[in-house]
N, C-alpha and C positions, 0 to 999 in steps of 0.2 A: 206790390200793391197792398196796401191796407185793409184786413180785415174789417168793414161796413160796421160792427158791432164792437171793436175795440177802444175802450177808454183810455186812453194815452195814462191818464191818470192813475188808474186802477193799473194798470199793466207794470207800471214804477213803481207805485204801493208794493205790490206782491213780488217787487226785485228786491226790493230795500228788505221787503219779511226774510227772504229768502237768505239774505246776505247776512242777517242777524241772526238766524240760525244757525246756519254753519258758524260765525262767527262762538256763538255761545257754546254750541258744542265743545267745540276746541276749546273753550275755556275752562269747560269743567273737566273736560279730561286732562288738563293740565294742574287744575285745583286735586285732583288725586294725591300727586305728590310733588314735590319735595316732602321729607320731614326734616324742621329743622328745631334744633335744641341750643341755646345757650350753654356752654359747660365753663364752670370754672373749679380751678384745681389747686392746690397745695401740697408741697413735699417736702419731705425732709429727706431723711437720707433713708430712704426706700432700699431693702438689703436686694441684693441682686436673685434671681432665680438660683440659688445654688442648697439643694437639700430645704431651703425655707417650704412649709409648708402652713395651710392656713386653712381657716372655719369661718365661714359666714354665718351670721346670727342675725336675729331681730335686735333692731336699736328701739324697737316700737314693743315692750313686752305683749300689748295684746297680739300681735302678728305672730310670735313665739310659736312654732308646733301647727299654725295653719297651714293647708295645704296648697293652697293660692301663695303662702308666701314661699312654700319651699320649693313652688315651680319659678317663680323669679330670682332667690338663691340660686338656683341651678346653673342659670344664665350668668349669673356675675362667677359663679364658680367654671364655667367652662373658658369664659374669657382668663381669669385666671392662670388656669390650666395652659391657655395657647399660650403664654407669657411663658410657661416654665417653672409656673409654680406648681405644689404637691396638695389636693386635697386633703387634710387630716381625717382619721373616725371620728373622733371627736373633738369637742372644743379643746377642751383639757388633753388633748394632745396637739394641739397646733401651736406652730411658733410666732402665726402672726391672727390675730381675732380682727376679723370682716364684719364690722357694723353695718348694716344696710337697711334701707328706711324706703316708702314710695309712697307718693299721695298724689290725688286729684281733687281738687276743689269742687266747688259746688257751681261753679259757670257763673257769668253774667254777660248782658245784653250787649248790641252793641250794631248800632245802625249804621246800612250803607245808602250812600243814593249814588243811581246811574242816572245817564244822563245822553243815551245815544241817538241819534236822530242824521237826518239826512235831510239836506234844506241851507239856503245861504248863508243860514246865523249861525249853523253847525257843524259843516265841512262832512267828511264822510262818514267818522264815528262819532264825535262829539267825544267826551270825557267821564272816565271812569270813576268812578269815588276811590276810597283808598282806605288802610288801616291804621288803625290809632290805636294812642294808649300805651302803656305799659304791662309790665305783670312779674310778681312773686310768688314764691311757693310759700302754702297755706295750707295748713291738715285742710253748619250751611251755609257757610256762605251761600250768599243770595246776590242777585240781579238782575235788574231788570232793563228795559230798554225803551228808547223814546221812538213812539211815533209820530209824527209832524200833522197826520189825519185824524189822530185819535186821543191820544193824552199828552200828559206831561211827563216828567222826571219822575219814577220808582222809586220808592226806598223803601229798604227793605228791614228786619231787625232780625238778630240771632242770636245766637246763646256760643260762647266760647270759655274754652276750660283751660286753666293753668294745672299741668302734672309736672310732676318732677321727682329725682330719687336720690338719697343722699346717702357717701359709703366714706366710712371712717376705717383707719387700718392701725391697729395698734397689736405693739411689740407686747406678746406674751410674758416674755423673760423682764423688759427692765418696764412696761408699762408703756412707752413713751410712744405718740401719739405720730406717725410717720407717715400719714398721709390723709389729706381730706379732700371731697369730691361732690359739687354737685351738678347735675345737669335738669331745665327747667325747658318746658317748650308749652307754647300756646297754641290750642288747635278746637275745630269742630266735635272732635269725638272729645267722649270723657272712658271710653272704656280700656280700662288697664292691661288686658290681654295683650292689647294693641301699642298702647303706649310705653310700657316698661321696658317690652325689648329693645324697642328703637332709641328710649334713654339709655338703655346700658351699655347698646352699639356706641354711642354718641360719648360716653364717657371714660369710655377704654379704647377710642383713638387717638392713636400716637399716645397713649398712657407712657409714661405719670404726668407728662407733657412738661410745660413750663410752671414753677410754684408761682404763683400771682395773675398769672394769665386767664383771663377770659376770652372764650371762643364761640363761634359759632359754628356749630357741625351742621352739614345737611347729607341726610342721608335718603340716598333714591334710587328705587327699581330701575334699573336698566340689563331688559331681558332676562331675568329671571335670576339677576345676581345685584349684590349689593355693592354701591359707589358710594363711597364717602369723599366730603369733600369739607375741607378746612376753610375757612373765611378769617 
């Protein structure tokens, strides 16, 4: 029997909130991660790990001697390392010199509109907006949801940043230029702490790779270890 004080109406209203909730939930827990980076790469004839050893430097002289940059050094030097290579003490004693370069733009805008509703014109979810545009290396997603009682279509605007990090590899002894690498990924954050490791995961998988090939890496937390995955 029916509750005397229940509104058929209001009682669906507050399914459909219900259902949009959880709904969003999950989606921003899913908006978490992937991280995915564009890599492309070039090789020549890359000497094998045998006795080579090698210096990572600033390709950027002001980065030279900073210590923000010698923590991201580090990272391209331990990747390195698992390869088989030998870090040198110094430049001038390495046999192969690690150009390494990193930047994150300045963001620009970039609006979504949603579009979710529940009602005969709109089926159960209705339709999500989506992402556009391009992006190059250059020195929040948001949403919202339709109610059928209350408004219309959301949109939302927010700020995304292009980062990217570029590693050149030349032979000590004759000069010649034996490998180049960039990897470029568009995202919410602009903070480099964040972003640098996860390009330099992304661009020493399956190293030296194919020369001419462009890829897309996505890299994602599963359970407290890292999954990479080729596209």
């Amino acid at each position: 029997m029916k509750h005397p004080n229940m509104n058929p109406r209001r009682s669906y209203t507050a399914t459909v909130r219900i259902g949009l909730a959880l709904a969003l939930a999950g989606s921003l827990a899913a908006c978490a991660t992937p991280f995915k980076a564009d890599v492309s790469r070039f090789a020549a004839q890359l000497p094998a790990p045998q006795g080579e050893s090698f210096a990572v430097v600033a390709e950027d002289p002001k980065l030279a001697g900073g210590l923000e940059f010698a923590m991201y050094a580090d990272l391209v030097a331990e990747e390195l390392t698992e390869l088989g290579y030998t870090r040198a003490a110094s430049p001038s004693e390495a046999s192969l010199l690690v150009r390494f370069d990193y930047d994150v733009d300045n963001g620009r805008e970039r609006v979504r509109t949603s579009n979710v509703g529940v009602g005969p014109a709109f089926g159960p979810w209705g339709a999500w907006g989506g992402w556009g545009g391009g992006f190059g290396f250059n020195r929040g997603w948001g949403v919202g949801f339709y109610d059928p009682w209350l408004a219309g279509p959301q949109v939302r605007s927010y700020t995304v940043y292009t980062s990217g990090i570029d590693i050149k590899i030349d032979s000590t002894t004759t000069g010649e230029r034996l490998f180049e690498g960039q990897a470029q990924a568009v995202s919410r954050s602009n903070r480099l702490q964040t972003l640098v490791p996860n390009l330099v995961e992304a661009i020493f998988t399956d190293f030296p790779g194919n020369s001419g090939e462009t890829l897309r890496i996505t890299i994602r937390d599963d359970e407290s270890k890292k999954v990479k995955e080729v596209d």
